[in-house]
C-alpha positions as CSV (number, residue, x, y, z in Angstrom):
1,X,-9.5,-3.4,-7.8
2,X,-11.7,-2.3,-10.9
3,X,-14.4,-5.0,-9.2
4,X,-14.1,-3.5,-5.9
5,X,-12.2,-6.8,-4.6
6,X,-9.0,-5.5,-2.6
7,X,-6.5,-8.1,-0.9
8,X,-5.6,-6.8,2.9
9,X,-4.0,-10.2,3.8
10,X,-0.7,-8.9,2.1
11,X,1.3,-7.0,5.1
12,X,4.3,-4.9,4.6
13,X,7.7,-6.7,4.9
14,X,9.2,-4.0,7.6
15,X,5.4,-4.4,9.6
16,X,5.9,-8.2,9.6
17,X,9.4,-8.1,10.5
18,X,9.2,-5.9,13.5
19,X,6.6,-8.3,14.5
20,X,8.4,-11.1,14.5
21,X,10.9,-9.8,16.1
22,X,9.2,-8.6,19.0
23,X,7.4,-11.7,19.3
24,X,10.6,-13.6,19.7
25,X,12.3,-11.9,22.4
26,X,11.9,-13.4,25.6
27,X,10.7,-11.4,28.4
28,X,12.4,-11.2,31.2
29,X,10.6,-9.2,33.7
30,X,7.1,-7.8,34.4
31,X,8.7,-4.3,32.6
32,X,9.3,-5.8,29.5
33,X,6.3,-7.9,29.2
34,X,4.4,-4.5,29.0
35,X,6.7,-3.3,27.0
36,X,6.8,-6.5,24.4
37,X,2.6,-6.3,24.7
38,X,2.5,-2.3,24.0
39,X,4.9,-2.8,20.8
40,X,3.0,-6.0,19.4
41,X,-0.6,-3.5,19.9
42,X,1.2,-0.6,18.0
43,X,2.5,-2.9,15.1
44,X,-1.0,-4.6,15.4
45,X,-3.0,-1.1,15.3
46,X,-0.4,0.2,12.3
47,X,-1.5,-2.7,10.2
48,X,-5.0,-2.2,11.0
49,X,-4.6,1.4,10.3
50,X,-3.2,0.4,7.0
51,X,-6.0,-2.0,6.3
52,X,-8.6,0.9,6.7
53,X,-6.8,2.9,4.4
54,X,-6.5,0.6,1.3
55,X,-10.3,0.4,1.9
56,X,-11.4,3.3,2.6
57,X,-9.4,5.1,-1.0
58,X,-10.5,1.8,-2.7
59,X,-14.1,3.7,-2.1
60,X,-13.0,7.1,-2.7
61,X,-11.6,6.5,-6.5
62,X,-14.5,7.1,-8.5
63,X,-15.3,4.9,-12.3
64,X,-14.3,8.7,-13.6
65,X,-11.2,9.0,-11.9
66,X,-10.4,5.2,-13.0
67,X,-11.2,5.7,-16.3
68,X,-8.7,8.6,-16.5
69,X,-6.3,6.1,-14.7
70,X,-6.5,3.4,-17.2
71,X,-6.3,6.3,-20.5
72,X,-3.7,7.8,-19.2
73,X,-0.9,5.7,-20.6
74,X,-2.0,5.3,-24.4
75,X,-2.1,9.4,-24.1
76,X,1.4,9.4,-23.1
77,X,1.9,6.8,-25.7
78,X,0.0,9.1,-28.0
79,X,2.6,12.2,-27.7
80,X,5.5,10.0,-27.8
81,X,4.8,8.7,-31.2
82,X,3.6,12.1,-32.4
83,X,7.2,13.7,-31.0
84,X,9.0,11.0,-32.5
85,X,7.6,12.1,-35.5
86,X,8.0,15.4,-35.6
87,X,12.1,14.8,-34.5
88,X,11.6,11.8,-37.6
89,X,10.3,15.1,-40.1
90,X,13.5,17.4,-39.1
């Protein structure tokens, strides 16, 4: 992500499950064809929603915000090993 390369192709377990479920049921009448077709478009329109939002905050973070991101550890690294020591001195 630092390069601005993000990988969409990567779909949620539950998304792709209800999917595949739906898609495997048999229709049998004209009812539930509209029915199977209006499920399969919201699941479809879900992971396109979802798609849109990995990109659109992928834009959003700025190098600031990243940088912050990545320092943030090794400053809670930082106070651990400086309360360590200061239990160590007692």
């Amino acid at each position: 992500m630092a390069r601005r390369a993000i990988t969409l192709t990567i779909v949620p377990h539950a998304l792709f499950e209800a999917l595949q479920f739906t898609l495997s049921l048999q229709p049998v009448g004209p009812g539930q064809q509209i029915a199977q077709h209006e499920i399969r478009n919201a699941l479809e329109n879900a992971m396109d929603a979802r798609r849109q939002r990995l990109t659109i905050s992928q834009f959003q973070v700025s190098p600031l915000k990243w940088g912050v991101r990545i320092c943030k550890p090794f400053v809670r690294l930082s106070r651990l090993r400086s309360s360590i020591a200061t239990i160590a001195l007692l």
